[in-house]
Each structure stands twice: as C-alpha cells, then as structure tokens.
N, C-alpha and C positions, 0 to 999 in steps of 0.2 A: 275365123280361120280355124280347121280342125287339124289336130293334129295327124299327123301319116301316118297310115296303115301301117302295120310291123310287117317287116318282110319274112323271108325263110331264112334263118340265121340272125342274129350281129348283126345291125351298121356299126358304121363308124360316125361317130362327132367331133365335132372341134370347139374346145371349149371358149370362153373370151378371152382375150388378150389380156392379162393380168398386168404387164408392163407398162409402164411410160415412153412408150416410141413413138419417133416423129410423126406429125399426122398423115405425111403424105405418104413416108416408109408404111404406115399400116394400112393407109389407102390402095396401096400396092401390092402387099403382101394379101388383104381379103381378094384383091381382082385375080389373084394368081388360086388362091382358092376355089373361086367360080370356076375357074376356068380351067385347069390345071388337075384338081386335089379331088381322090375321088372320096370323097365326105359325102356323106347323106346328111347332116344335119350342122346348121354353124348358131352357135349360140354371140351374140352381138353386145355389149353394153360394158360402160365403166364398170367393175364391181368392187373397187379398191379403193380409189380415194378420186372423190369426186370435184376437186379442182385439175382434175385431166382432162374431164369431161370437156369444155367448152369449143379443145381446140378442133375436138376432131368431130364434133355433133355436126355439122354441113355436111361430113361425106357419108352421113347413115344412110338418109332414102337412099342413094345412086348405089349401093354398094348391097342393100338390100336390095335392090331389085335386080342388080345384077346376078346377085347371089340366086334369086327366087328361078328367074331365066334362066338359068345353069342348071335348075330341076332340084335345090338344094332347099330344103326346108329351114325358113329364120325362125327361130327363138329368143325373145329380148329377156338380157338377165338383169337382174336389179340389184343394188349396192347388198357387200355384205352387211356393213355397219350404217345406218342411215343415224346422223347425227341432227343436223340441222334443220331451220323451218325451212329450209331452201330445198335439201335433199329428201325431205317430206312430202313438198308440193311436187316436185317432179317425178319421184316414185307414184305419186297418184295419179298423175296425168299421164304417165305408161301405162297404167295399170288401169285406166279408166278406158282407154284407145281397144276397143272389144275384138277389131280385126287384126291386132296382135296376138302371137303366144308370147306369154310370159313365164320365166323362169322365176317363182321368189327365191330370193338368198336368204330370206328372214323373214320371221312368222309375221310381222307387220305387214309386208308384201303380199305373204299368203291370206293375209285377211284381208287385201285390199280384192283377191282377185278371185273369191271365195264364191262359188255355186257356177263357175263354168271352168270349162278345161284350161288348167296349166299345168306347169312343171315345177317340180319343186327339187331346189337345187344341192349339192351335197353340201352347204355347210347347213343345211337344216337337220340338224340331228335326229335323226330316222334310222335309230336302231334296234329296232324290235316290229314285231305285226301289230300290235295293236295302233302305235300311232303311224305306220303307210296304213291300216284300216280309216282312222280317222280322221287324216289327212287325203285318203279317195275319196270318203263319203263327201268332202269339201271342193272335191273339182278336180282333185289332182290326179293328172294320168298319167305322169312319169315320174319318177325320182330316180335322179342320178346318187347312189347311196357316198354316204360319208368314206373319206381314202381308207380309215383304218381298219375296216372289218376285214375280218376271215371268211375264207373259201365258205364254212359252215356258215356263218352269217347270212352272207351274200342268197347260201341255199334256201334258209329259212324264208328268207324276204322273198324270193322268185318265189317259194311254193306260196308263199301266201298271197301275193299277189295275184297266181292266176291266169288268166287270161284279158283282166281285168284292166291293168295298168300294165306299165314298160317300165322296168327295171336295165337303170345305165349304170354303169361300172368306168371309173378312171382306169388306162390301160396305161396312160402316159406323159412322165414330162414331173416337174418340180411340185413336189404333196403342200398344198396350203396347209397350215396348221395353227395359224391364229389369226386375229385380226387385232386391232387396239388402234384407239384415241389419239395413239401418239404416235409419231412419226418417226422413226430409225432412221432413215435415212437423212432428213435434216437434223438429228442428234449429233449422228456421227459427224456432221460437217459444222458442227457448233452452230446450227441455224436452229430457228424455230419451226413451228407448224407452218403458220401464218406468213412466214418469209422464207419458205425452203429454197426457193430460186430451182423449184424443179430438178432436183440434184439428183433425183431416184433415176432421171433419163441416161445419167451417166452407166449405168451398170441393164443392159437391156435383158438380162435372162435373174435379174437381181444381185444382190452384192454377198459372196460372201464371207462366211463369219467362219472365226476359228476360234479352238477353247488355247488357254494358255498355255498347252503344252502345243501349242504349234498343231494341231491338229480340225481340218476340216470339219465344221460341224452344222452349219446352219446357213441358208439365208434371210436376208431382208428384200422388202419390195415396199418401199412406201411404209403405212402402216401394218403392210402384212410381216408373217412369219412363216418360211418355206422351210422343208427339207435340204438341204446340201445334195444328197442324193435324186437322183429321177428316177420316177416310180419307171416301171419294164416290166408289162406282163404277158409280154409276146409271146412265151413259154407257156402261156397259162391259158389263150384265147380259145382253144379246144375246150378246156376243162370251162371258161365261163359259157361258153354256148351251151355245152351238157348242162349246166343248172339254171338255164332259163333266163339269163341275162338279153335285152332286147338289144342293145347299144353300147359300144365301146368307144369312148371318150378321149382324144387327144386334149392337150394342152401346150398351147400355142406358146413356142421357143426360139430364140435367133437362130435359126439354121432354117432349111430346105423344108419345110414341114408339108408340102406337095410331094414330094419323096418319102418321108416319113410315115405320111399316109400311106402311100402307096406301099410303103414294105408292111404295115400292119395288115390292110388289104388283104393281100396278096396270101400272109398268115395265115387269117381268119378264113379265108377260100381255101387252106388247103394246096393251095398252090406252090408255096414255099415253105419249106423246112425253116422250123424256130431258129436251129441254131445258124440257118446263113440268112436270115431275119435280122438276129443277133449281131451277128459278124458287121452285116449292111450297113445295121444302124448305130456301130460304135465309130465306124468313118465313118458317117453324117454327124455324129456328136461326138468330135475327138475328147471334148472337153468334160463330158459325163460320167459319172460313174451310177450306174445301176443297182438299184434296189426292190427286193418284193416280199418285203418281211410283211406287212401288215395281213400281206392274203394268206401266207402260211403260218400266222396266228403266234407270230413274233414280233420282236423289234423291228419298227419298220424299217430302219437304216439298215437292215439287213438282206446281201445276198445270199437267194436261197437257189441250189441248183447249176 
C-alpha cells in the first residue's frame, strides 16, 4: 500500500489514541471518525504501553476498513518503548505485514521496515537534514517532526525535504515529552507495573500533576509524560502551509474531536478566522489551556499571541 498523494495545501491527521479508553468507547469514537471527522489520514496502534493492547486488537480490521471506506488513509504506529520479547515479536509481525503503512516510533521499528515506504513518527528525533536525508534514503516518506522545534526548524526540514517526503506538524492536543519503564500512574496509586489494575483508565485525557506550590504543571498517562498544557496552533496553520508542511496532526482527546477537526479544517481552508477557531475550540475544551511556545522558539508551556 502506497502512501497518498499530497494534496494542494495541509491535510489533516489524527493521531493514535494515547489513552486507556474503554474498548468499545474507542470503537465508537474511531466510527464517528470515518464517518463524521473530516481527517485525511488516522494513524491506529497502542503506542504507550502495551498491556492495553489485547482488549481492543478484535476491533482493528473492522475499524480499519471502515476507516479505509470512508476514503481515510490508515497508518499503523508502533510502541514507543518496546521492552519485551513479547512486544518485539509483535512489533515484527506489523512490521513484516507489507500491505500495511507503518509509522516507526523507534529506530528498531525503523529498521524493521527499512527499504520500503513508511512513516517515521515524532518521537524519532529528526532534528536536523542530515538524518530526514538518512532516514529517506531508508524508505521513509513522511515524518511527523518532533512537538519541540521552531517555526525555523520546521522551515529548515520542509526545504530539505523537498518534494521528496511529507513533512507532518502536531497542530494539536497534550505535547508527549517522555516515555519510561516505569509506570506513574500505578505509582501514584501505590500499585506496581505488573499489578496497576489498569488505573491510567481512570483519568481519560491523563492525570494531572501539580508542582508544591499548588500550581499545574504536568501530566501523566501510563508510562508516558505530557505537557499540562495543549499544544494550539490554529494561529499558526497559514504560516505552516507557507513553509511546506504537508500534514497537520491532531491528537485524539475526550471531547468532540469530529468537531475539532472540523474547526481546524475549516482554519486551514481559510474559511474561518483563527481567532473564532479559537473562541470555537475553548467551548469544545472548557477544560484546556492553550500553548505554542515551542513553535515560537520558547518555553513550550508558553502562550504566545
């Protein structure tokens, strides 16, 4: 399966579900996507911790083919952390399946899927041209770039890229920023790895953290580590189309995210003013606060504009 044509402008994506949601809540939430979310591309796969995996692997095919039917391009993403001989064999038997796209999360993946076209994902740190050179010459035709770079970054990568590759940009939703062995979320609840009792399900857009002066600062998801803030670069969609970005990336969050698409949409066509974009999508997410420090070459927890 080859990957799609770049259109004239920006699509939109949607990235994988990072959370612990009920299987059939997220069986629900991808049919509303087919159907519903104007997304040109849905990326698929546990990529967090992989005892999630089991409950929900029955509703892939149906949901990918639904998805497919709907005229939506699937992309399979692969663990960021692969620890085990378990999550080893199964990373390879994705990775070995040739009429899939794959997204590696991590250079092991990338080397599984090395001399034909995939995707290489943003926690693959791909910041500079030499290695998106090195990593094209290996198959790779898209990278979704890392959350932290600058507008200037971003530029550097699009001109070197080309015509060559597709250069994807996160537009939206809670900034991943680490990954680890160890589990926060069964910490917090005095559990272990091995016994968390699934605990992460409790907190669906993740848990968060405050520093001791009482002040918001982080979350958790499992073993990952999120931003507190969500990235918002609805402001900014004009200016990533000027520098050659192919794809603009949501990241899948408890609310309307059929809606959400559709106000970024809507942005990116020119059809809607950022700022009642803006306005739109803070009733959609009463509960967010908004950041886009990293693209104007600050703290990323930072509101810029």
């Amino acid at each position: 399966m080859a990957l799609a044509a770049a259109a004239s402008g920006p699509r939109l994506s949607l990235g994988p579900v990072l959370f612990n949601w009920p299987a059939e809540r997220k069986r629900d939430f991808y049919y509303r996507i087919a159907d519903e979310a104007p997304v040109d591309v849905v990326y698929l796969g546990e990529i967090v911790c992989s005892k999630r995996a089991p409950f929900f692997k029955s509703f892939l095919p149906e949901i990918a083919e639904r998805l497919a039917r709907a005229g939506k391009e699937v992309v399979w993403s692969t663990p960021i952390l692969i620890e085990t001989r378990r999550e080893i064999a199964e990373t390879r038997e994705l990775a070995e399946d040739r009429s899939l796209v794959i997204e590696a999360n991590d250079l092991g993946a990338a080397a599984l899927v090395a001399g034909r076209r995939h995707c290489i994902g943003p926690t693959i740190n791909v910041y500079n041209e030499a290695t998106l050179a090195f990593l094209a010459r290996r198959g790779a035709a898209r990278f979704t770039l890392p959350w932290e770079l600058s507008a200037d970054s971003i530029g550097h990568l699009c001109r070197a890229a080309g015509g060559d590759v597709e250069i994807e940009a996160s537009v939206f939703g809670r900034m991943p920023l680490a990954i680890s062995a160890r589990c926060y979320h069964a910490r917090a609840h005095g559990l272990s790895k091995d016994s968390c009792r699934y605990v992460c399900a409790e907190d669906p857009d993740g848990m968060e953290l405050r520093t001791l002066d009482d002040q918001p600062f982080l979350a958790v998801n499992g073993t990952q580590t999120l931003s507190h803030r969500y990235l918002n670069l609805m402001d900014e969609l004009p200016a990533l189309a000027r520098l050659g970005v192919s794809l603009l990336r949501l990241w899948p969050h408890d609310m309307d995210m059929a809606e959400v698409a559709g106000l970024f949409r809507a942005v990116a066509a020119g059809k809607l003013e950022p700022s009642a974009g803006r306005a739109a999508l803070a009733r959609l997410a009463p509960q967010a606060q908004f950041a886009n420090g990293f693209y104007h070459g600050v703290a990323g927890m930072a509101p810029i504009g």
